[in-house]
N, C-alpha and C positions, 0 to 999 in steps of 0.2 A: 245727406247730413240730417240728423234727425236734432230738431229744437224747437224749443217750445213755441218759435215765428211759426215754423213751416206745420207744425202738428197744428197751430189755430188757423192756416189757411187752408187743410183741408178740411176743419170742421166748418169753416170760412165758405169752402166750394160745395160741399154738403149743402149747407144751408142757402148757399144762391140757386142752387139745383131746385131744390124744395119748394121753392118758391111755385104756388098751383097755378098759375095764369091763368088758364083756363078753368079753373073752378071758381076765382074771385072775380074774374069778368062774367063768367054766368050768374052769379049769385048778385052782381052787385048791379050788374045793368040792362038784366033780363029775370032774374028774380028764379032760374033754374040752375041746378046742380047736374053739370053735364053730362056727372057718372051715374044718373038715374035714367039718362036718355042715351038712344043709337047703341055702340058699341061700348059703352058704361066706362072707358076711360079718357081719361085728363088728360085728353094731348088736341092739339092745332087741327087733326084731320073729324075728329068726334066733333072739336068748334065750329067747323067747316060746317058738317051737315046737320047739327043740332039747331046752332044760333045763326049762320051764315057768312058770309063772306065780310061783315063789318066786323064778326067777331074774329071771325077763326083768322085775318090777318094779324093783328097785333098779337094774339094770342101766338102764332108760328113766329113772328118774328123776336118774341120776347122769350118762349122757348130756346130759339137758335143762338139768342145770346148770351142767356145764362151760362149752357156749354162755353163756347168762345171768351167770355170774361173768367171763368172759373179756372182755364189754361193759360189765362195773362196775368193771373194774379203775380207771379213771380217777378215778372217786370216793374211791378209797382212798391214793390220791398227791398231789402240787403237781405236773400235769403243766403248769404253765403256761397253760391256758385252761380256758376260763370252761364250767360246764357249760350245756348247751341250746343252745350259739352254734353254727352252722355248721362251725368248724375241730372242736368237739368232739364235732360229730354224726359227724363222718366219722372223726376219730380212733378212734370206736367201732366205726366199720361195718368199716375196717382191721382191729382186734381180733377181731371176731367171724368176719371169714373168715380169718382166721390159726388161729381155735379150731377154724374147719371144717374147713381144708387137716391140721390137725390128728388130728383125726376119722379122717377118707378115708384121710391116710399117716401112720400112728402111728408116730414113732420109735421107740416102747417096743416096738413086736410085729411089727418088719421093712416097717415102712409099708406094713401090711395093713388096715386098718379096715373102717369103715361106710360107708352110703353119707351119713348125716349130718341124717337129718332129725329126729330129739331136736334135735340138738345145733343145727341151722336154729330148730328152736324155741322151745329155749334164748334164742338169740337177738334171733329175733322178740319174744319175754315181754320181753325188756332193751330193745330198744327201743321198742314198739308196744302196749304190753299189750294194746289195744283190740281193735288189728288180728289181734293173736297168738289173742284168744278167736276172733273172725270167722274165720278159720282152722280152727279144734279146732272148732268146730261142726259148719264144711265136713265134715270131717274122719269126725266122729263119725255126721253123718246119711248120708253116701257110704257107712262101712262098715256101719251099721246096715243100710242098702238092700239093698248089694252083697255082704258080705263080703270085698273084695277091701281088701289094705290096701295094695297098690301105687296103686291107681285111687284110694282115700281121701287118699292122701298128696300124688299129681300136683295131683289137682283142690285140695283145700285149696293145696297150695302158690299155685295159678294164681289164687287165690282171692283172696289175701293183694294184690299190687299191683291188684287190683280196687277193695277196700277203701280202698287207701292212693292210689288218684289219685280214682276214680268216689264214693265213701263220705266216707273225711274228708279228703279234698283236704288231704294233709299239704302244709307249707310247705317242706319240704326236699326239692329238687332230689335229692340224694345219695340218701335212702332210696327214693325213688321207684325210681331206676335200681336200688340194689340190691331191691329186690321183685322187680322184671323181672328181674335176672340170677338170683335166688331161683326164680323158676320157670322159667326158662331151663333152669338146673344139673336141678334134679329131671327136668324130661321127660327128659334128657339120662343122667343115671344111671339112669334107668328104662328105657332102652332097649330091654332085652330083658324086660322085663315087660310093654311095649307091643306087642311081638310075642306073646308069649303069651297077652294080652288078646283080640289078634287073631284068633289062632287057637285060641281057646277055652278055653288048654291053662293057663293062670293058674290059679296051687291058690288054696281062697279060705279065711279064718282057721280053722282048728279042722279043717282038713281033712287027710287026711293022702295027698294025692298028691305025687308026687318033686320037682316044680316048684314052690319054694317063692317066696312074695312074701322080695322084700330090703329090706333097711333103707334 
């Protein structure tokens, strides 16, 4: 149902997306701009090894909940449908890539961001919870193995529509395609970290070579 509620709450999830975290926590209480350091973008894992672990957590957890509120907005309105039904799985799945194109091109910081995986997360949590843990498992035994948090992030992503067609054979058509385009996007903004995967040159967490994993 398209109305002038539901078109201001995805300009609504846009703009919670947007919001830089990580560039107004570098700017305001360390006095640097985190896309001038390490891997030049706006996200939680660049906070991590730019400013450090006081930064780079509120900045991941404030991230992941942009995502996650940006999917619950409907709950807190009369958008006119029913929650759980088909038109308002997808009115969320709208919202949730609104919060992510959000992320990626920040109106707030010259539409410089992340590359978006908190806030993919975020996400995930709002709608799948289940699937979101199946995920952060991936996630966590990948970096544990490897340290690589590029290779943690790709694989968990590709992980997620594993889960949701092979796992619990979700009933929504919509979320299915969105997993798949979920891990479409990540191999896709990981690009040149699959190159350096390649050729060996991938720095891996705690490390302190020039070629930093992106968010």
């Amino acid at each position: 149902m398209i109305n002038l509620l539901n078109i201001t709450l995805i300009i609504a999830a846009y703009l919670i997306g947007s919001i830089p975290t990580a560039v107004w926590v570098g700017k305001i209480f360390y006095n640097k701009d985190v896309r001038e350091y390490g891997s030049g973008n706006a996200g939680a894992t660049n906070t991590f090894r730019v400013l450090g672990v006081k930064a780079g957590i509120p900045v991941l957890i404030v991230d992941i909940f942009k995502g996650w509120l940006s999917v619950k907005l409907p709950y807190f309105f009369d958008t006119g449908m029913f929650a759980h039904t088909s038109s308002f799985i997808n009115f969320q799945l709208v919202l949730g890539l609104a919060a992510l194109l959000g992320h990626i091109f920040p109106i707030y910081a010259g539409f410089r961001g992340g590359k978006g995986i908190a806030t993919l997360l975020g996400i995930i949590i709002a709608l799948d919870f289940q699937g979101a843990l199946f995920a952060i498992s991936v996630f966590l035994v990948v970096l544990a193995t490897t340290r690589y948090v590029s290779l943690s992030s790709m694989l968990a992503a590709m992980s997620f529509p594993l889960y949701i067609i092979a796992i619990e054979k979700n009933p929504y058509l919509s979320i299915t395609i969105f997993s798949l385009f979920i891990a479409i996007l990540v191999l896709i903004t990981h690009q040149k970290n699959i190159e350096r995967l390649l050729r060996g040159e991938e720095s891996k967490i705690f490390s302190k070579k020039n070629h930093l994993d992106d968010d």
